[in-house]
C-alpha positions, 0 to 999 in steps of 0.5 A: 500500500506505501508504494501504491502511495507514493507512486500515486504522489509521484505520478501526481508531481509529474502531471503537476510540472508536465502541465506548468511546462504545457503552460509555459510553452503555450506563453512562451511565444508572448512578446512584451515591448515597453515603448518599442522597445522588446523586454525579455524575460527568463523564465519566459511569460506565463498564460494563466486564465487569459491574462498574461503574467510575467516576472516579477522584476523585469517588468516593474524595472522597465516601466520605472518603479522599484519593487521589495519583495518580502514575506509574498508581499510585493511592494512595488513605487514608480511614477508617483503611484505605489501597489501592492499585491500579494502572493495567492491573493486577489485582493491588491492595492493602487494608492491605498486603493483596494482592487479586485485582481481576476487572477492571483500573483503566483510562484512557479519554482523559483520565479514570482509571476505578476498580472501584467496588465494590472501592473502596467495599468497601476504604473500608468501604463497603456497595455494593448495586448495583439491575440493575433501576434502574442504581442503585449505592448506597454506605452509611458506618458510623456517624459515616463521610462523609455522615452526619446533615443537611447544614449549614443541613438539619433539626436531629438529633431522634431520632424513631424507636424499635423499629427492624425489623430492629435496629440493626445486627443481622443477619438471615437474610433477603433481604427481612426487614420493614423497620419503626420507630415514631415516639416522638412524633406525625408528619405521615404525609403528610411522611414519605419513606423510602429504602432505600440511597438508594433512594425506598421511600415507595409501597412503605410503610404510614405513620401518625402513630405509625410505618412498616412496609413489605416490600422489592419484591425481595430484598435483596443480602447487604450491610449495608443503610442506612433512612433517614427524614425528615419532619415532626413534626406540630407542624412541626420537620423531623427525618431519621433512619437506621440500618443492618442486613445481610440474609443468604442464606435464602431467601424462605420466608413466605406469607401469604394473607387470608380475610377481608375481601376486597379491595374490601368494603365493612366496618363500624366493626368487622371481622374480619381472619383468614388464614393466614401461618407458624406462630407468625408476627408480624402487624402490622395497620394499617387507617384512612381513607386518600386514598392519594395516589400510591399512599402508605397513610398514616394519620392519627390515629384509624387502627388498628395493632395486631399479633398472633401466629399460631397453630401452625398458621398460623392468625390473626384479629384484630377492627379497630374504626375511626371512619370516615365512610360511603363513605370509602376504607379502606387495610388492610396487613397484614404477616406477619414469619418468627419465625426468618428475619425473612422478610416477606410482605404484602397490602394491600388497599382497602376502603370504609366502609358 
């Protein structure tokens, strides 16, 4: 009978660590970025009842808080909040505020794990959490941990103006145009763009005087980090970024092109005509393009301009280009929801008689 006993607890112990290790595995995947910037972990992040935990320390370092750990007590203070949470417990505190965690803090062998979301929120933090891609992205505030260039990274030099959505403003949309222009001439085959962390790049249209791109999917309603670096096109590096919050309302815009259709072949002048919103914003941008990796971006002599939507819906603006017979043409236009900020896209390849 003992030695039924102990096999017993022995198969038990084994079951225990095999579905840790299944845990673990399934989590193992999860990228977490502070600020676009990847933190890793070791042990790696865990998936527990939905939420994504992760260890202790390496998360309340990044995001600027100093953290004492004592007793199964975690006592964490950073940019002028304290929290506290407990081993086991649901039961925390932000400020001296209690709240109700979903799922307890917990120790797998010799590592401490903790909410990350909760703890990114308590810190004031935005956390975006991409089911698709098992990416976690946290975004500071203004002057917070991980913000501007790292030592020895490009000098500061404020390149972007006309900020869409503004600078931290709020919009009604969960998938609202994302655009700026450049206050002075780029490189556009050097411009990288990242949406809370995330490489954004092939979804955006680029020239020498500005991006504009719509969100592949819609947003969480959580404040929202753009970050853009590149060239100028005399050479000095630049990266810069700013923050808005998406809100609740639903995808309501639409935009459908008449002419031209994907694949004409157009003069140096046509006719871009379609129908979108009422009284929708339409930005256009049209020029020679290689479309490396599948990036529209433009160089000098290409075409943007923009413009407004009829009661009905109805559009038309006529693009005149210089572009050698036979070249490849990117067109993107962009229709942006008057109220809602809502973005609708199409873009299409067309080629130079």
């Amino acid at each position: 009978m003992r030695s039924i006993s102990v096999l017993r607890r022995s198969l038990a112990t084994l079951a225990t660590c095999a579905a840790v290790a299944v845990v673990s595995a399934a989590a193992s995947a999860v990228t977490v970025t502070v600020n676009g910037q990847l933190v890793p972990f070791n042990p790696p992040p865990i998936m527990r009842a939905g939420r994504v935990f992760v260890p202790l320390r390496g998360v309340f370092e990044r995001l600027g808080a100093s953290v004492v750990y004592q007793g199964g007590v975690i006592n964490a203070t950073g940019n002028g909040r304290a929290i506290s949470l407990q081993i086991g417990s649901t039961t925390a505190t932000v400020g001296g505020q209690p709240r109700t965690l979903d799922t307890p803090p917990f120790i797998v062998g010799a590592s401490t794990y903790v909410p990350l979301r909760f703890v990114g929120e308590a810190l004031g933090a935005g956390v975006n959490f991409d089911a698709a891609n098992q990416l976690v992205a946290l975004t500071t505030g203004p002057g917070g941990p991980g913000q501007g260039p790292p030592p020895g990274g490009p000098p500061h030099v404020e390149v972007l103006v006309h900020h869409q959505p503004e600078r931290d403003s709020s919009v009604g949309s969960v998938r609202p145009t994302i655009s700026a222009d450049f206050n002075q001439p780029v490189d556009p085959g050097s411009v990288r763009i990242s949406l809370d962390g995330r490489d954004v790049t092939a979804l955006a249209t680029i020239s020498t005087s500005g991006f504009i791109f719509a969100p592949a999917s819609p947003l969480q309603s959580i404040p929202h980090q753009v970050q853009v670096a590149g060239k100028l096109s005399n050479g000095p590096p630049f990266e810069n970024m700013w923050h808005f919050q998406t809100g609740t309302q639903a995808a309501v815009n639409e935009l459908h092109l008449s002419s031209p259709v994907d694949g004409a072949v157009v003069g140096p002048g046509f006719v871009v005509s379609g129908h979108t919103m009422p009284n929708a914003h339409v930005h256009i941008i049209a020029g020679a393009t290689a479309s490396v990796g599948g990036v529209f971006a433009f160089g000098a002599g290409s075409y943007g301009g923009d413009t407004i939507a009829d009661g009905n819906g109805n559009f038309s603006q006529s693009i005149s280009l210089q572009t050698v017979p036979g070249a490849a043409i990117g067109l993107t236009v962009i229709s942006t929801d008057p109220v809602t900020k809502e973005a609708a896209e199409k873009k299409l390849r067309l080629h130079a008689q």
